[in-house]
C-alpha positions as MATLAB code, in Angstrom:
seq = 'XXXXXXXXXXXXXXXXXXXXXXXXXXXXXXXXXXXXXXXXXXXXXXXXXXXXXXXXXXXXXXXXXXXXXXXXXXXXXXXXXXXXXXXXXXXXXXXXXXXXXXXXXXXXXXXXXXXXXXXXXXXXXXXXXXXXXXXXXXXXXXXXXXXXXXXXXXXXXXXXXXX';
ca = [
      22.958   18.479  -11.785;
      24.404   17.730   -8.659;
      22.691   15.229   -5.991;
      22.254   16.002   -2.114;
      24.487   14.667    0.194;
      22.304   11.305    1.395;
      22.581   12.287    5.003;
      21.612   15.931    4.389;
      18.818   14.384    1.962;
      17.498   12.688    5.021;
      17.318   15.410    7.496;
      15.645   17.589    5.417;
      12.693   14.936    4.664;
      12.500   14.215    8.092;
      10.995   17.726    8.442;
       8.430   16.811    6.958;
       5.521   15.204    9.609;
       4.293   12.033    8.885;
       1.612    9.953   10.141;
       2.394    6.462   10.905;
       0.465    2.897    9.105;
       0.818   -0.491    9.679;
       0.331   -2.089    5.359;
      -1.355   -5.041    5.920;
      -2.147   -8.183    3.707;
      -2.596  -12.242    3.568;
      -0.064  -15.002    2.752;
      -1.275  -18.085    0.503;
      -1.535  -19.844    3.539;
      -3.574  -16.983    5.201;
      -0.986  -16.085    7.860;
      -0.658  -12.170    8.425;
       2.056   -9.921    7.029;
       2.623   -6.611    7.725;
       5.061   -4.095    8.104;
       5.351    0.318    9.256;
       5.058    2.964    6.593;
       4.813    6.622    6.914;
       4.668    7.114    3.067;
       1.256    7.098    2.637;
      -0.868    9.536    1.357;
      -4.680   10.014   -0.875;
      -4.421   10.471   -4.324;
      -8.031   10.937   -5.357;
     -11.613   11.413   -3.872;
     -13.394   10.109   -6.934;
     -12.548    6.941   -7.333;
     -11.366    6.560   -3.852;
      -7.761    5.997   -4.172;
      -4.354    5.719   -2.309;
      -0.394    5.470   -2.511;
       1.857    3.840   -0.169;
       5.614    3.511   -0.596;
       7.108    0.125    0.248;
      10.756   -1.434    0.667;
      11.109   -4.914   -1.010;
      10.300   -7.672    1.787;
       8.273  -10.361    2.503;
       4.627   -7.490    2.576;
       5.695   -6.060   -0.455;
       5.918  -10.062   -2.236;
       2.545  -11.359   -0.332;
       0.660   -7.999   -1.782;
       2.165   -8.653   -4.959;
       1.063  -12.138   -5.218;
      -2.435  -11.354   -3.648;
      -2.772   -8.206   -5.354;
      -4.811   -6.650   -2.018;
      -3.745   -4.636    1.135;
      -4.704   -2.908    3.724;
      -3.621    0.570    5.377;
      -3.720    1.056    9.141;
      -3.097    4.517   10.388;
      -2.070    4.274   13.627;
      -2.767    6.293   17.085;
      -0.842    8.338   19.680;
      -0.588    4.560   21.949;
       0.285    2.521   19.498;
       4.514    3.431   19.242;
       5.468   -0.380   20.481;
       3.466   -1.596   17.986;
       4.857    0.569   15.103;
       8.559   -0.483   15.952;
       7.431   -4.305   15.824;
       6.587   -3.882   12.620;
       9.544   -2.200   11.617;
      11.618   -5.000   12.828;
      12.386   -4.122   16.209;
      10.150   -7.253   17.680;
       8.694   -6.552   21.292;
       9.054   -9.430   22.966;
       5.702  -10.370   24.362;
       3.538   -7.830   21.992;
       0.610  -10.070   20.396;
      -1.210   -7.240   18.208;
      -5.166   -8.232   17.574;
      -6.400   -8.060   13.858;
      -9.627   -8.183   13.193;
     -11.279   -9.180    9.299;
     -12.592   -6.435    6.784;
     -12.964   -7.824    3.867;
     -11.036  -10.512    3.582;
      -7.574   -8.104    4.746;
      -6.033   -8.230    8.189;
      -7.052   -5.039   10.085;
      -4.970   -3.928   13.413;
      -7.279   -3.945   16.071;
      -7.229    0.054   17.580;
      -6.412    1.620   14.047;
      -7.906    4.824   14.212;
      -8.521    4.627   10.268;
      -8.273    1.481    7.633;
      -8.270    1.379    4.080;
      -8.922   -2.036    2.321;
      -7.145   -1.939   -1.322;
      -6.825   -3.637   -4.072;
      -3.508   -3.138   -6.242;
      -4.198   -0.490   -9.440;
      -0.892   -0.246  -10.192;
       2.065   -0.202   -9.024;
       5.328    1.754  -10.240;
       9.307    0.875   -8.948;
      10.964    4.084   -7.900;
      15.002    3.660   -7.157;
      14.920    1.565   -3.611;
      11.188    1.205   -2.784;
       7.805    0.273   -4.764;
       4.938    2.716   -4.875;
       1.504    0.611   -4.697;
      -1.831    2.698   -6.093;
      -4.545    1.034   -4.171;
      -8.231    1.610   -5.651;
     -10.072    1.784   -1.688;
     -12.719   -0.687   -1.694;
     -13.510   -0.301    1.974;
     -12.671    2.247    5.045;
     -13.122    3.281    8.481;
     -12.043    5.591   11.290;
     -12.391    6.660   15.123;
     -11.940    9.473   16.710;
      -8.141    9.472   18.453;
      -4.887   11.267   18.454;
      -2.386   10.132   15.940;
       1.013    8.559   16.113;
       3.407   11.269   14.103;
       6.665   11.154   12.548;
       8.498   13.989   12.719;
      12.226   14.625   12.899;
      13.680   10.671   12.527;
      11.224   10.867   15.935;
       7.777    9.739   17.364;
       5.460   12.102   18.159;
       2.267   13.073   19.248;
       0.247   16.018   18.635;
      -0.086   18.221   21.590;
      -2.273   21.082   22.549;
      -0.672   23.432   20.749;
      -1.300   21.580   17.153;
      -4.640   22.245   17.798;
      -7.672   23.060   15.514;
      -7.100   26.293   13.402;
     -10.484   28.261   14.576;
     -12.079   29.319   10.804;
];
C-alpha cells in the first residue's frame, strides 16, 4: 500500500480544527517546562483520562522522569503565548503559572488537567502520553483554534447548534 505524499498528508490534517494546550510539568530542580500541543484529546469519562501527543524535547524527558503533567487549553488571547512555547520566544512575554497540585498551571487557561503518566506508547516521530486526570478546571472563554496550519478563533457564526 502506497503512502501519501508528506506535504499532501499535512494539508489534509490541517483540516481538521484543533484546539490549542500549553503540556506543562516540573524539572528536578523545580524550574517549569512546557511546550504547545494541539494533539490532545479525552479518552474516557470513567476513570477520567487523557492523550496528548508529544515530540521528543526537553517536556517530553522532564514528564518522563517525573511521571506527571499538566494540560492547559488555551483561549482566543492567548496566540503570543502559544508561539513561545512552540519556540518562537517573544521577547519580553513573562507567562504567570500558578500551582495545582504540585504541576505548573498557565495563569488564564480556560481549562487544566493535572495528570499523572498511565502509559505511554512511541508512535513513528512523537510519544503519545495517557494521563489518568487527577485534578481539573475551566472558565468560561473563547478558545484559541487551529485550523488550516492557522490560528483561529471561533466567530459568531460557530455558534451554539439550537437543540
Amino acid at each position: 500500500m502506497e503512502r501519501p505524499d508528506p506535504k499532501a498528508f499535512r494539508t489534509a490534517v490541517s483540516r481538521f480544527t484543533t484546539g490549542v494546550t500549553i503540556v506543562t510539568t516540573r524539572e528536578p530542580d523545580g524550574r517549569t517546562v512546557a511546550m504547545t500541543a494541539n494533539s490532545f484529546t479525552s479518552v474516557s469519562l470513567s476513570p477520567p483520562t487523557v492523550l496528548v501527543s508529544l515530540r521528543d524535547g526537553r517536556t517530553l524527558r522532564a514528564i518522563a522522569r517525573r511521571g506527571r503533567f499538566g494540560v492547559n487549553v488555551l483561549p482566543a488571547s492567548a496566540r503570543e503565548i502559544s508561539s513561545h512555547f512552540a519556540g518562537r520566544q517573544v521577547p519580553g512575554l513573562r507567562p504567570a503559572f500558578l500551582e495545582s497540585d504540585g504541576m505548573p498551571r498557565l495563569d488564564g487557561s480556560i481549562a487544566y488537567f493535572d495528570c499523572h503518566v498511565t502509559q505511554s506508547v512511541v508512535v513513528a516521530d512523537h510519544t503519545l502520553l495517557i494521563g489518568g486526570v487527577t485534578g481539573c478546571g475551566y472558565a468560561d472563554a473563547d478558545p484559541l483554534v487551529f485550523y488550516s496550519s492557522q490560528y483561529r478563533v471561533l466567530g459568531a457564526e460557530f455558534g451554539a447548534i439550537p437543540t
